[in-house]
N, C-alpha and C positions, 0 to 999 in steps of 0.2 A: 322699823317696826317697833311698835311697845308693846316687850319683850314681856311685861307684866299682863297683857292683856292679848295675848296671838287670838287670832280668830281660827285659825286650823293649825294642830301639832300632829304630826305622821311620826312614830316611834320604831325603830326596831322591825320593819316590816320584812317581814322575809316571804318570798312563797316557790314552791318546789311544783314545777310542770316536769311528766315521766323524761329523767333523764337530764332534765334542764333545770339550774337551778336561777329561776330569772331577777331574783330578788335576794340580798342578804346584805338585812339589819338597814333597812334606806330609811332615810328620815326626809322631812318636808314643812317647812313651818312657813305661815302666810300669817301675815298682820289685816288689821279691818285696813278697810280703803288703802291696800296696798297692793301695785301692781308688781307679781313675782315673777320674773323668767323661772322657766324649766326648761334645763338643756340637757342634751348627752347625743353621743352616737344615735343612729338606728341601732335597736337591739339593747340599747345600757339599760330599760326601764322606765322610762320615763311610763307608756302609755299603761303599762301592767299594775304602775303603782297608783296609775289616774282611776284605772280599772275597778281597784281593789278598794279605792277612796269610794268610788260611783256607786258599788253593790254589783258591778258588774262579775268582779273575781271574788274569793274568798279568802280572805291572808292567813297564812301556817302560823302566825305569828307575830305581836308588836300588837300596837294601840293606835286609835285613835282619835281625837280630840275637836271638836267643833263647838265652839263657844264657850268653853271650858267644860262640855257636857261629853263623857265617852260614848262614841255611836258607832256600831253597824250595818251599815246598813245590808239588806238584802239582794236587793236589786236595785236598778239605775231608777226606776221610778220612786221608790224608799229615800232614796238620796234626794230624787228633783224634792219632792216632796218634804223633805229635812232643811230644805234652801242650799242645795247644791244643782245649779247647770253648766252642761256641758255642750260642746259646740266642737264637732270632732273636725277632723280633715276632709275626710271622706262621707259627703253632704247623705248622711241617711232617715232624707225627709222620703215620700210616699209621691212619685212622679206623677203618676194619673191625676192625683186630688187638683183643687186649685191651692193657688199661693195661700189667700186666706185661710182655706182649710188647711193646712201645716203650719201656719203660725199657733191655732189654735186645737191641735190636733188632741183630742181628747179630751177638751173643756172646752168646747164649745160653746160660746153663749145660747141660752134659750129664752124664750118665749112660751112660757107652760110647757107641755112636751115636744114643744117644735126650736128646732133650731134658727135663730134671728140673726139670718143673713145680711141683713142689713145694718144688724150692728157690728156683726162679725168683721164684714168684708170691708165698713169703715175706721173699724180700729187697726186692720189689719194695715191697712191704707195708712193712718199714722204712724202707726210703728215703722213701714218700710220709709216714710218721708224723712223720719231722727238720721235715717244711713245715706239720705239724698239719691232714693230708688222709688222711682213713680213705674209703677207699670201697673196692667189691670190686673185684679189681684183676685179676679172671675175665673182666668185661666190658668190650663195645667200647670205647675211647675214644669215638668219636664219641655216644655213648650220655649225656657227660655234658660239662658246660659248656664255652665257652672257656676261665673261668679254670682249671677244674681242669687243661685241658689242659693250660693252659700251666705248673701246677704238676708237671705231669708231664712233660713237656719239660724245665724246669729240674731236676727229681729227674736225669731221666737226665743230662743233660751235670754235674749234680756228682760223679754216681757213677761218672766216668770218671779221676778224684781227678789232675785237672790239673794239670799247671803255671802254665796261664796258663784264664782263664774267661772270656768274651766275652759280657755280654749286653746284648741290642740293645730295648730298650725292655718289661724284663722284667712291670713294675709293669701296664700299659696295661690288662690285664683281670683285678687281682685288686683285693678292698676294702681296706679299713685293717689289717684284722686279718692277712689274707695279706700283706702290704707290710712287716709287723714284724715276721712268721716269717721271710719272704726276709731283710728286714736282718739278724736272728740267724748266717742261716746262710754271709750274704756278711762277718760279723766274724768267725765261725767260720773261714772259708776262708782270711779275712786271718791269725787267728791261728797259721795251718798254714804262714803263707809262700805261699799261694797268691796273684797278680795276679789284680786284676779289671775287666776296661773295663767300665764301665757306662754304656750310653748312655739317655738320659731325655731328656723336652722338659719332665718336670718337674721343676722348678727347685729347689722344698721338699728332694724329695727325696736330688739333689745333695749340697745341704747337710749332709742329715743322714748319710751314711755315706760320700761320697768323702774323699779325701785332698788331690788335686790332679785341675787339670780342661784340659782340651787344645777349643780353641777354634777350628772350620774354618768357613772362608768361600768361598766361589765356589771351592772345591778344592786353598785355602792353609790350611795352620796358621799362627793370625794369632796364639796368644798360647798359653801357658802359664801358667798359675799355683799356687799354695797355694789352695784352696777358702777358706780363711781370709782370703784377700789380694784378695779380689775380691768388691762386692757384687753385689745381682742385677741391677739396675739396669745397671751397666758390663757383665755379664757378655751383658745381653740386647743392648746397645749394639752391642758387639764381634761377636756375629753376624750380627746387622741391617747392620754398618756404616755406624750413626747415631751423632750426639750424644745423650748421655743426658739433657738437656732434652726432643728429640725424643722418645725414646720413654718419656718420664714421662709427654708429652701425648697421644700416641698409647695411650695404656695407659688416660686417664682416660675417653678417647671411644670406647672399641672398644666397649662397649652403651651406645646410647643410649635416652633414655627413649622409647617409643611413648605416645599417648594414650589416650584411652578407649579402654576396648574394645566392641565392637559388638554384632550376635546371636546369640547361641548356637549353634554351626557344631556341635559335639560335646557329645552328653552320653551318657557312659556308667553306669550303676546296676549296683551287684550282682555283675559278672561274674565268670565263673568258668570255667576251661577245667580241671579235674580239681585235682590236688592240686598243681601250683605258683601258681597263680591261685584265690584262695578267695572272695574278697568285694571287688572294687576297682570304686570310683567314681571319677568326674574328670568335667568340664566343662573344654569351649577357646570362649573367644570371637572373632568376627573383630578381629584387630588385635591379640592378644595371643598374647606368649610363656608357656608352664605349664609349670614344671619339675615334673621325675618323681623323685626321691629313694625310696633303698631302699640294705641293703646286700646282696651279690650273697644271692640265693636267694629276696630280697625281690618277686619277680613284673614286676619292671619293664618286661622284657622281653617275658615272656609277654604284661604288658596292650595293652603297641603291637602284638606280633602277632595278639591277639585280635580287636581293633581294625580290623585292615586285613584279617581275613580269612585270616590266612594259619593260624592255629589255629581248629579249631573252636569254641564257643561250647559249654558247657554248661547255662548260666542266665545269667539279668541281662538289662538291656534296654541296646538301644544307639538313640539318637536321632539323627539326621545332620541340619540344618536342619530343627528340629523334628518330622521325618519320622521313622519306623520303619527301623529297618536291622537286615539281620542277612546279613553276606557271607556265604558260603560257599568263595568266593576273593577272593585279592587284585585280581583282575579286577571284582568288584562292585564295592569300595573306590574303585579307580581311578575308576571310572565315576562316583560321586559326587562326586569330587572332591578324595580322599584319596592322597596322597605316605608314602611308605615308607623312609627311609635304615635300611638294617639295621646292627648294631654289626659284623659279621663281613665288612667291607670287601672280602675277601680271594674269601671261599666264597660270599658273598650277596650283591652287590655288583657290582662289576667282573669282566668277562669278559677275562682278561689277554689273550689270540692275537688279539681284535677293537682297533679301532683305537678310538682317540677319538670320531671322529664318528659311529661303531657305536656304541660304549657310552652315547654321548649323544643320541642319537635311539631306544633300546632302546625304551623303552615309548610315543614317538611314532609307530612303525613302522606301525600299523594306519591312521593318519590320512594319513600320508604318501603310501599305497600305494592304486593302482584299477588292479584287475584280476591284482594281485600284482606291478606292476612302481613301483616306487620313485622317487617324483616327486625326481629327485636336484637338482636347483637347488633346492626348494623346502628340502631339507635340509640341503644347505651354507650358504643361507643363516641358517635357523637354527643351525646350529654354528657357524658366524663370529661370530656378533651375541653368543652367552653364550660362547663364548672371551674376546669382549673387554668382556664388560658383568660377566663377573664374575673377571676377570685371568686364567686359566688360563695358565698356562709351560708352550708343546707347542712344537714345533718346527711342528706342523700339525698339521689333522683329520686325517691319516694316521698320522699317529705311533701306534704302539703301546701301549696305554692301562698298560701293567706296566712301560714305561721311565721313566714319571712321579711325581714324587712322592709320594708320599702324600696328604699337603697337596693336589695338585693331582688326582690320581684322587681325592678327596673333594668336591672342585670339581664337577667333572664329574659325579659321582653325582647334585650337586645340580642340576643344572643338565639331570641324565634327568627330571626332577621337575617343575621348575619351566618347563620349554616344555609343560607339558601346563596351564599356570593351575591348581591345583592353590587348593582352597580352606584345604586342614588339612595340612600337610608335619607329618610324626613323623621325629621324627631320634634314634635310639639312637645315642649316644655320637658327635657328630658331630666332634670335634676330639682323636679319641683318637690319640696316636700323633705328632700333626703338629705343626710347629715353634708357636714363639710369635708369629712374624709370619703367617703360613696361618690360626691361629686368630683372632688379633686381623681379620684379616680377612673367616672368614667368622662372628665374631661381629658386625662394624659389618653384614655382610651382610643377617643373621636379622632385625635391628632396622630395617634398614630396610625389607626385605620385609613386615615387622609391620605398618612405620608405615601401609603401602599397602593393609593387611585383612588378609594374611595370619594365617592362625590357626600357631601351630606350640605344638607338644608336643615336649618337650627331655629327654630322659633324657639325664644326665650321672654321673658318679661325682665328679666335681669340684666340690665344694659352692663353691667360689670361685664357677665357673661356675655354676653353679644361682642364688646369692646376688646375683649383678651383674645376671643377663642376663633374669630372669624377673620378671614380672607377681604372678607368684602359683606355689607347690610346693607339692603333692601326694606327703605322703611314705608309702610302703607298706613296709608287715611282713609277715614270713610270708605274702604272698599277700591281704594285707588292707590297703584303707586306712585306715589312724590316724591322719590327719592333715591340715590344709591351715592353709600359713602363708600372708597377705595380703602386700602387697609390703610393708607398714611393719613386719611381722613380722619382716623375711628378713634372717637373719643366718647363718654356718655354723656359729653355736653353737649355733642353736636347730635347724637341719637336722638336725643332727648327734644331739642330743638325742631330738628327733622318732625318727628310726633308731631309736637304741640303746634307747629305751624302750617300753613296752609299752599307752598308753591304750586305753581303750575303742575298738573299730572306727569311722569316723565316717562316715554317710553324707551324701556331696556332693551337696548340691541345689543350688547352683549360686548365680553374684550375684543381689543383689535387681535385681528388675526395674529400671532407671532408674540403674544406680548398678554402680559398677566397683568389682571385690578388689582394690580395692592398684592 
């Protein structure tokens, strides 16, 4: 950075929420055309100080600086408007609209007083082509994935041709391929003198395209450095606020091995719910984790919701402890015994206005209740006992389930699940988003739930993850399974390869009798 000419100074920023003091004396300094990591736990500040930058918070205290001119702004539109955008995690464009209309939401191109759809809907067109996303851009968002969304989210805050760009864990729902368009177009941005915080809990990616990296802790900036002057190891250290011995050991035990695995709790043949779902098999035994690999468009999704019921079924058979199954809702699912973490935390997931011990007794609610009234000790004691058997950081079961982490609203997800004994927990992307201590801990979690019979099914994009934490992967193409590597298989070369290649369809019949995959 030229230290003579920063493009954003953050001074002394403190700010005090009732009780919490989330912020004290944090600093943030960004150079022009320089790409800045921002790291920390869930909870260190990171997003309160992004907040407070945007006009979205209002800081107790400290300065600001943007172009060497002191500014506050207002609100998040004061800021877009001052040439600050941002590009959050949790995609909050307008589902109904079309694609075009949320790229240009509120500045619409016109035509005297009529809106010029036709220029609209062609720029919009270009802008998604810079990310390598063609789709018609006539239709709803909500009509297509998270990740496109979120490529269309990023389309729009580039096309507001910044000063400064903010994105807040932009990678979280796109694959490889989208993750190396985005880097093009965040060198591109640097090449223009444009600044860019980029915050990640992925670490890889850090490396691969920041400059310098700004490190916060319980709501201090503990470090600054050259991404080049810091390994990961110190860098995970510094946020944890551990010794790096500590978290080299910590990192070797967070999956641990389960043993054999048991009876055949799941076996799925064949299925098929239309054209994203074409031919997908898989088996989960008790005691064993099975990872799901694909890259996006690959079905992975569709096969857990097909699965639990929440998509219909067009063919295939599905077996539940040897028995016949075939939901029709996720209400069947549950009934046998089946657990649901959806990837979309935000929309499917967590009920933000309900508190904690609402969202964690959500699908306990029928068992708890005679006569419609709400055995309530019987439910506080259950939210007591998984706040503290699986760590949750609340203030209390009243807290507001949207004031908590990430990390920790993923807790809780888990834990709507597992008060129901739950034989087969599916988790779509269970540690997307959240720091690398929250993960390390609810992978020691998964493993030891395993060791106890749990069956779990792991859709991950993080072949790391997939390669450490699993029994055995199940990898799909096109809506078809191609694939199953044994545990002595698993590598993320071989995942990975799996993915990008094209073998014969392969149908899973499952371990031999007497004798475990991997």
């Amino acid at each position: 950075m030229n230290d003579a000419q920063p493009l954003l100074v953050m001074e002394g920023i403190t700010k005090t929420f009732p009780g919490v003091l989330a912020l004290q004396d944090a600093s943030l300094r960004v150079g022009q055309g320089e790409v800045h990591a921002l790291i920390g736990q869930n909870g260190a500040g990171k997003s309160t100080l992004i907040k407070i930058l945007t006009g979205a918070y209002r800081r107790d205290r400290g300065t600001v600086r943007l172009a060497g001119q002191e500014v506050d702004f207002h609100s998040p539109q004061a800021a877009q408007r001052g040439g600050i955008s941002t590009i959050y995690q949790e995609v909050n464009l307008v589902g109904f609209r079309s694609v075009a209309e949320n790229v240009f939401l509120g500045r619409e191109p016109r035509r005297g007083l009529f809106i010029d759809w036709r220029a609209m809907n062609a720029e919009a067109r270009r802008l998604l082509e810079r990310f390598g996303v063609r789709v018609d851009v006539t239709r709803p968002l909500a009509s297509y994935s998270v990740a496109v969304q979120q490529m269309v989210a990023i389309a729009r805050a580039v096309s507001f041709q910044s000063r400064l760009v903010i994105m807040d864990e932009p990678t979280s729902s796109l694959d490889d391929r989208e993750v190396e368009t985005l880097f093009g177009v965040i060198r591109q941005l640097k090449g223009d003198g444009v600044g860019v915080v980029f915050v990640s809990h992925r670490l890889d990616e850090l490396y691969a395209v920041c400059d310098r990296v700004t490190i916060m802790r319980d709501g201090r900036t503990v470090d600054e450095r050259a991404m080049g002057d810091i390994s990961k190891l110190e860098l995970v250290a510094k946020m944890l606020g551990k010794e790096i011995g500590e978290v080299r050991r910590e990192g070797e035990t967070a999956f641990e091995r389960t043993g054999p695995p048991g009876e055949t709790l799941l076996d799925a043949r064949h299925l098929r719910t239309g054209p994203a779902l074409k031919d997908a098999s898989l088996n989960v035994r008790a005691g064993e984790i099975v990872g799901l690999a694909g890259l996006l468009g690959s079905g992975r999704s569709e096969t857990a919701r097909a699965i639990f019921g929440a998509d219909d079924l067009t063919g295939g058979e599905l077996r539940v402890n040897g028995a016949p199954a075939r939901f029709r809702s996720p209400a069947g699912a549950i009934a046998r015994g089946i657990g649901f973490c959806s990837e979309d935390r935000k929309t499917e997931g967590i009920i933000p206005h309900m508190t904690v011990r609402e969202n964690l007794t959500l699908a306990l609610l029928p068992a708890l209740a005679r006569s419609g009234i709400v055995d309530a000790a019987r439910q506080a004691e259950i939210v007591d006992r998984f706040i503290a058997q699986l760590g949750i950081k609340t203030a209390g079961p009243d807290q507001k389930i949207r004031e908590l982490s990430g990390g920790n609203q993923q807790k809780v997800l888990l834990a709507r699940w597992l008060c129901l004994n739950p034989e087969l927990l599916i988790l779509d992307e269970p540690t997307r988003g959240i720091d690398v201590g929250a993960k390390a801990e609810i992978q020691r979690l998964l493993s030891e739930l395993a060791r106890e019979g749990l069956g779990v099914l792991m859709i991950s994009s993080e072949l790391e993850e997939l390669a450490e934490g699993s029994n055995r992967v199940v990898v799909l193409r096109e809506g078809r399974t191609v694939t199953e590597l044994s545990r002595e298989e698993l590598t993320q070369d071989r995942i990975m390869a799996a993915m990008a290649q094209d073998p014969s369809p392969l149908a899973v019949t499952g371990a031999p009798e007497g004798g475990a995959r991997g």
